[in-house]
Steps between C-alpha positions, in 0.01 A plus 500: 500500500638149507675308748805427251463844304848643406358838644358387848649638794665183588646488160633839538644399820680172374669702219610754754683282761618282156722827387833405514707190567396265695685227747681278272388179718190574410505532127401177311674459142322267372179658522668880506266536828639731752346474837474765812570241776575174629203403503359613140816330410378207704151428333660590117707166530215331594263626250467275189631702209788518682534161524422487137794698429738248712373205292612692191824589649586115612425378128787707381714717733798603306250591270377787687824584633644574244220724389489689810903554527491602093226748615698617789845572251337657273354775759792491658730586156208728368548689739927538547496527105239799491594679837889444508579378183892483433593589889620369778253439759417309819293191469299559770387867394383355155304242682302737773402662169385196398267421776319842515268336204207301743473271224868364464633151555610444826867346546353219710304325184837492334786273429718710715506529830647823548655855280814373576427166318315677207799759420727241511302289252476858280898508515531128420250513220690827330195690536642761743818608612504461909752560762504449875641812685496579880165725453351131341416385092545779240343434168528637142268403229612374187395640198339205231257688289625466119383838441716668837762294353497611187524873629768451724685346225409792288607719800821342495603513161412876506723562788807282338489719203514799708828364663656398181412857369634676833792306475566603125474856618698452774782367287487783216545746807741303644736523196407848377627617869821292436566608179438839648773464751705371235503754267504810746853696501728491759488810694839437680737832501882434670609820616858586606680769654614839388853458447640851434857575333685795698712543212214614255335854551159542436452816288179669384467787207191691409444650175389876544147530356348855395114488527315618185313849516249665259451826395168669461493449124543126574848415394702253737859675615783292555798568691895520340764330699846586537603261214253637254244180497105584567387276845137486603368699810429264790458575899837324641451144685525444873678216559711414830727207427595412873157461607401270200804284508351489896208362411619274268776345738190473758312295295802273368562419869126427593419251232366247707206746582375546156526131447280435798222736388506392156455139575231552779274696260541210277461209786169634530351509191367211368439366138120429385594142466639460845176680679264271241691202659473597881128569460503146335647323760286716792121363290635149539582517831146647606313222273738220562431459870279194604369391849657167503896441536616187608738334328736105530816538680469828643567607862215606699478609879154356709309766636227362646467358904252278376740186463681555842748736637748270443460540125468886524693686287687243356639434123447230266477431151200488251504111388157505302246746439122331535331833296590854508474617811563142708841291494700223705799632705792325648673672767835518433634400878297165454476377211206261582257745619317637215190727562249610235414899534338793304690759337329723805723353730821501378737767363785542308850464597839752404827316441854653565644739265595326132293203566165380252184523600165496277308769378106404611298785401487807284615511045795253589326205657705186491838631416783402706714850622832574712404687790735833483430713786207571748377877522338486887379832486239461222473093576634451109769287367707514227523169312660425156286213320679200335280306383129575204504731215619788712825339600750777561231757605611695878138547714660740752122533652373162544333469799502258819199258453623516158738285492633175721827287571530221248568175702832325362528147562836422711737183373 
């Protein structure tokens, strides 16, 4: 077995203490040579292919860096497009996944001299979308495949002729329950008291009533009155006047009890068309709901110690949102202190009772309401919106992080 055989037990031993990465110092680009140690690194510089390579590199360096930092993008986006794709993610995660490969371009042989420097120049060049945050750069890939695109367009077409056909239904049972409540009779009795004359007797005759018998051949018998006329047998009625006229007075006095009972049972029945509309309204609020709610000029209260005590718990107003989940805020005691924060860190914000505030999240997202009252018990508000296609519509459940003070500029 040879000196330089791949399967010689010094081979075998190079490979083995080669697993993994190696010291960065020590890691020649140009030749893609990484070395052990100082000194391996010492005599590879010295060696002349290496000094081969740096003649090469002197006749045209932009040349090569620009190979090397196209090489190290296009790893780098690889990667957040296959592994992330549409989400939000931090910069440096993507890029520790990058460097797991042995064989990747180091960041050293590039144009940039740090991550900071190459997401900015990702932002810049409208490849990415990046934000700075306290926790450091967040990145989301953006999507430039013609094919993707064509999808999500497809996607979104598909979707907007679901909405126009939910809100055609929505309509027709809109104005069949109107036309319902239109047409349905009034069920409104007045009732009055029993006035009684004292003058006028009440008087009550029976008619005497014989009840037929048969003989044994069959024949009916009928009975003769006193005047001659033939009257059919019957057993004589029980009737007592006082207590009937009793009950009758009762129930003349008491009217307000049927009433009640009649109009509960009906309270609590509802029409198909109302229940069709409730469970309506209850599937849009369940698929409605996103995980991003910032909106401009809304009041939010800082959560987070991170920016000082002194800024603790105080209010301000969103000025401009950077994505979804990141936006500038100006604190409303000084107006020249603006802070940029994530949604995480922030919360929403109740005004008093009749004032506007914006609904963020759930089916009416972006309408404008009056807040009505505040239910503390089950941490729900009632709110009647003013503004969007459900103008008019009374949420009597709408809940805290739901829905946030609109900020109204002062003259």
């Amino acid at each position: 077995m040879g000196k330089h055989d791949a399967f010689s037990p010094k081979a075998i031993a190079n490979r083995i203490k080669s697993k993994g990465l190696q010291k960065l110092r020590w890691y020649c680009e140009m030749c893609q040579k990484q070395c052990r140690d100082a000194n391996g690194f010492k005599c590879h510089t010295t060696s002349e292919a290496h000094q081969r390579q740096l003649l090469l590199f002197g006749e045209n360096p932009n040349g090569f860096l620009g190979t090397f930092s196209s090489d190290f993008e296009k790893g780098y986006m690889d990667i957040l497009r296959r592994q992330y794709g549409g989400r939000r993610v931090a910069a440096n995660q993507v890029y520790q996944e990058y460097i797991k490969d042995k064989q990747h371009v180091h960041m050293n042989a590039t144009k940039w001299m740090s991550l900071t420097g190459f997401v900015t120049y990702l932002g810049k060049s409208g490849k990415a979308v990046v934000d700075n945050t306290e926790k450091g750069w967040f990145i989301k890939y953006i999507e430039r495949d013609p094919e993707e695109l064509a999808r999500q367009e497809s996607l979104r077409r598909r979707d907007k002729v679901e909405l126009d056909d939910e809100e055609r239904t929505q309509k027709a049972i809109s104005e069949q329950v109107q036309k319902a409540l239109e047409e349905r009779p009034s069920t409104s009795t007045g009732y009055s008291e029993l006035q009684r004359d004292e003058e006028h007797k009440v008087s009550i005759s029976f008619k005497p009533v014989i009840k037929k018998e048969e003989n044994p051949d069959g024949e009916r018998l009928s009975s003769t009155s006193a005047s001659g006329s033939t009257a059919e047998l019957r057993p004589p009625l029980k009737f007592n006047a006082l207590s009937q006229l009793s009950r009758t007075s009762a129930l003349l006095r008491e009217p307000s009890l049927a009433k009640s009972t009649k109009s509960g049972t009906t309270e609590k029945r509802k029409s198909s068309l109302e229940q069709i509309v409730e469970e309506e309204i209850k599937r849009k609020r369940m698929e409605e709901r996103k995980d991003y709610w910032l909106f401009e000029n809304i009041v939010v209260k800082l959560t987070t110690r991170r920016l000082g005590d002194e800024l603790w718990n105080k209010k301000g107003v969103v000025k401009e949102l950077k994505d979804k989940h990141t936006a500038l805020v100006e604190l409303l005691d000084d107006k020249h202190t603006r802070v940029q924060l994530d949604d995480v860190h922030v919360q929403t914000v109740l005004p008093a009772l009749g004032r506007t505030v914006m609904v963020v999240n759930g089916p009416y997202r972006g309408s404008e309401a009056t807040l009505n009252y505040i239910d503390e018990g089950k941490n729900t508000a009632c709110i009647k919106l003013t503004t969007g296609r459900f103008r008019g519509t009374v949420v009597e459940d709408a809940r805290y992080d739901d829905i946030s003070k609109l900020h109204v500029k002062k003259d």
